[in-house]
N, C-alpha and C positions, 0 to 999 in steps of 0.2 A: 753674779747677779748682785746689784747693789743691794745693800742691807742697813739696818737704821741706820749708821753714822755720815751713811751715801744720800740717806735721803734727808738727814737730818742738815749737811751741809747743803743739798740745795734749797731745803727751806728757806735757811739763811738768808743766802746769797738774794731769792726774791725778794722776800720780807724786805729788801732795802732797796730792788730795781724793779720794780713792776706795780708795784700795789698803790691803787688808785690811778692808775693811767691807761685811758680806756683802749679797749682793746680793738683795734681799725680795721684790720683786715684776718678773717680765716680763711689758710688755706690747709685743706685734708686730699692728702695723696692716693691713703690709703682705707677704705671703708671700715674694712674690718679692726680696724681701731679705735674704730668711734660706735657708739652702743643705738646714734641714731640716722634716720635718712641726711644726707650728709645739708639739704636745703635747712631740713629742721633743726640738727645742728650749728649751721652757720649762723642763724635768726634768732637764736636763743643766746650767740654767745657774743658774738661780732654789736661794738656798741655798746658793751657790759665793762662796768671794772671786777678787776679783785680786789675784794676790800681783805683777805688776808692770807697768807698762806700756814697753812697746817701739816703736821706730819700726824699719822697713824701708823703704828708698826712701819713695813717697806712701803706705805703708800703716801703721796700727796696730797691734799685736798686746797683747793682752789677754792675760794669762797665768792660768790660771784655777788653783787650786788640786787639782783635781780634774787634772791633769795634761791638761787640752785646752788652746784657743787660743779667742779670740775675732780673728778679721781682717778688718780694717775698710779699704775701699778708697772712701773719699765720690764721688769719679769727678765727673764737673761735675754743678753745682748742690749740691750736698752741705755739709752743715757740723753743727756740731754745738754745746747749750746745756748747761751743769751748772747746775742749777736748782733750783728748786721749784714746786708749781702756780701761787702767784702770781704766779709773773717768768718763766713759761715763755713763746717767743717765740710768737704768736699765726702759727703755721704747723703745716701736717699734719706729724709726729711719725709717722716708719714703725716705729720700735722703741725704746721706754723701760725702759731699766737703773734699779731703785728701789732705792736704799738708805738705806733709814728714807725722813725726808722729802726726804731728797738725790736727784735725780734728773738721768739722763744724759740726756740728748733726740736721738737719732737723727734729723737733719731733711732733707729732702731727696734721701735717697737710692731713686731712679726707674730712675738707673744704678748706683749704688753698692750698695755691699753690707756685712753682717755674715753673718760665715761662720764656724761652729764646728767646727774640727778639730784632730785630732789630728797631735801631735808630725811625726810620719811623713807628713800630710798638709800638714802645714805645710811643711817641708822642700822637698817636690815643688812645691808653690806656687812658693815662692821660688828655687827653685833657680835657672830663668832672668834672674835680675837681674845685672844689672852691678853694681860694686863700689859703696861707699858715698863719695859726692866728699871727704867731708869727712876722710876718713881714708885717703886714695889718696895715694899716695908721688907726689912729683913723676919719682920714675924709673919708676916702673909704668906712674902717667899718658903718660909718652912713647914709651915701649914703646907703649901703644895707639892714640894719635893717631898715629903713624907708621905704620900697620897699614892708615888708612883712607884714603878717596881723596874722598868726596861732600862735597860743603857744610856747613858746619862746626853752620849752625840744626837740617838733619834728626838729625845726630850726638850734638847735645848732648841733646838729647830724646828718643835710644833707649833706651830703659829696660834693653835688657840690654848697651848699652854704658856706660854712670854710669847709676844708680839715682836715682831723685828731682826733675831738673830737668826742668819746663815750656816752657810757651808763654812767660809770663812772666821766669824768671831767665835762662832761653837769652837771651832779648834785652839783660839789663842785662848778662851776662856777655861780649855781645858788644863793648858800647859802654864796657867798663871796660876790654876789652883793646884795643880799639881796632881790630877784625877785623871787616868783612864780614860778613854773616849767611850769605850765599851762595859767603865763601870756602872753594874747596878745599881739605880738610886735606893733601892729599899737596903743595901750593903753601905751605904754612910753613914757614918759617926756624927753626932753633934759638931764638933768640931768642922769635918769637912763639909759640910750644908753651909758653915756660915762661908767657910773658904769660897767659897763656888759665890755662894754671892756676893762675897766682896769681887771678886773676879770681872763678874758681869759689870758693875760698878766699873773698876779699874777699866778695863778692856775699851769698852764701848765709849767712856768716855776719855781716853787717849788716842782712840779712832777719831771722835768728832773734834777733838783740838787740832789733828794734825791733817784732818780731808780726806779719811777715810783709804779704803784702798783702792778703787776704781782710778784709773790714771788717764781717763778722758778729761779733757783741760772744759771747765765750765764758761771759760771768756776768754778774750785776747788776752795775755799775757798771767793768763792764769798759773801761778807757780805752788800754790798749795793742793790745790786738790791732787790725790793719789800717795800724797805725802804717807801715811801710815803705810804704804807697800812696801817700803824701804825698812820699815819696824817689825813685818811679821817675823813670828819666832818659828814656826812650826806649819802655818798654813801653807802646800805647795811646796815645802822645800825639802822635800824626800832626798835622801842620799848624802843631803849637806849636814855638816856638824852643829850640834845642840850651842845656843851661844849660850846658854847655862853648864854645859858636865862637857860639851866635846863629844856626843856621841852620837849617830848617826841620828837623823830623823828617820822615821819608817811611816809606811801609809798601812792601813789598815782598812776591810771592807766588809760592811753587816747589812745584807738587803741593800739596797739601791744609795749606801752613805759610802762615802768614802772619807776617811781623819787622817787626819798626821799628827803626829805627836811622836814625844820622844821616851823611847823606852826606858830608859833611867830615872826621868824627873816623873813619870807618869805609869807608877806601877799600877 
């Protein structure tokens, strides 16, 4: 499932090919991914620019000129192409944003969604999220890991305790501070609180330099996105050797999480 640095690189990527170029043609394949009658959907949207694009936690926000939202939640299996019909990726397309021959390609989303709402509706959406990691004070942060008691893998992964981190970076941020996926937060040291959030720091943002780990190509000749899958240390790679000590990685499983991490660097 992509996670901030997935959603943070598509931000990007718009923010410098769509914004301000109205939007010509909507086509929706699939109803149940869009939040309205698909007529009233097209008539709200079709005609409109994006005057900018936003991330929130795993979500995008589309900022439409006409004062609504476009919110984009890929959820698993989801991703997304800027295209044209010739280099569009040969997969069902639930909803196509047209601008001229520039086209968005919505791919994927079965769980995910595009949802058009307003200011006020947006808001309430978001309201339950956790803070954003990348912009969280190390004294905030402490304030809040001091607060919790469970296993630090369920923690890092509640969306309305930090915003944005996965299955995937909860693991390399475990193995970059050198913590347990299963250690209890109320059992950290001063020391290791700061650890952990320098961690989220380091992690997430050498995810977002390198195009995160999703390895669907976002354009023709896209050669960075996916780029950080070639770097995980620990995520998925059960049975292979620790590039830190040599020692095996192991999975481990608590209620419905599954972690890797390597038992050496992560007592």
């Amino acid at each position: 499932m992509p996670e901030l640095p997935e959603m943070e690189t598509y931000r990007n990527l718009f923010s410098h090919n769509i914004i301000n170029k109205p939007i010509t043609d909507v086509e929706i394949n699939r109803e149940k991914s869009i939040n309205k009658p698909v007529k009233d959907f097209i008539s709200h949207v079709q005609g409109k620019t994006i005057s900018s694009v936003k991330r929130r936690a795993k979500h995008l926000i589309f900022e439409l000129n006409s004062g609504q939202n476009l919110l984009l939640h890929l959820m698993l299996g989801g991703s997304m192409f800027l295209g044209e019909d010739r280099n569009s990726p040969d997969r069902t397309k639930q909803v196509i944003l047209s601008f001229g021959d520039l086209k968005l390609y919505f791919i994927g989303l079965r769980l995910g969604y595009l949802h058009l709402l307003t200011n006020e509706e947006l808001e309430e959406k978001m309201t339950k999220l956790g803070p954003e990691p990348l912009s969280l004070s190390l004294e905030d942060f402490d304030k809040m890991i001091s607060k919790k008691t469970g296993g630090l893998k369920p923690i890092l992964v509640d969306q309305k305790f930090i915003a944005g981190i996965g299955n995937c970076y909860s693991d390399e941020i475990g193995f970059e501070a050198k913590l347990h996926p299963l250690k209890k937060a109320k059992d950290l040291t001063g020391e290791q609180r700061r650890s952990l959030y320098r961690a989220i720091k380091t992690v997430l943002k050498g995810a977002i330099d390198t195009g995160g780990y999703m390895d669907h190509p976002m354009y023709e000749g896209d050669e960075k996105t996916g780029g950080y899958n070639d770097q995980r240390l620990v995520y998925e790679r059960e049975g292979k050797n620790c590039f830190r000590c040599g020692t095996k990685i192991e999975r481990v499983e608590s209620s419905t999480l599954k972690s890797f991490y390597c038992p050496s660097c992560q007592r």
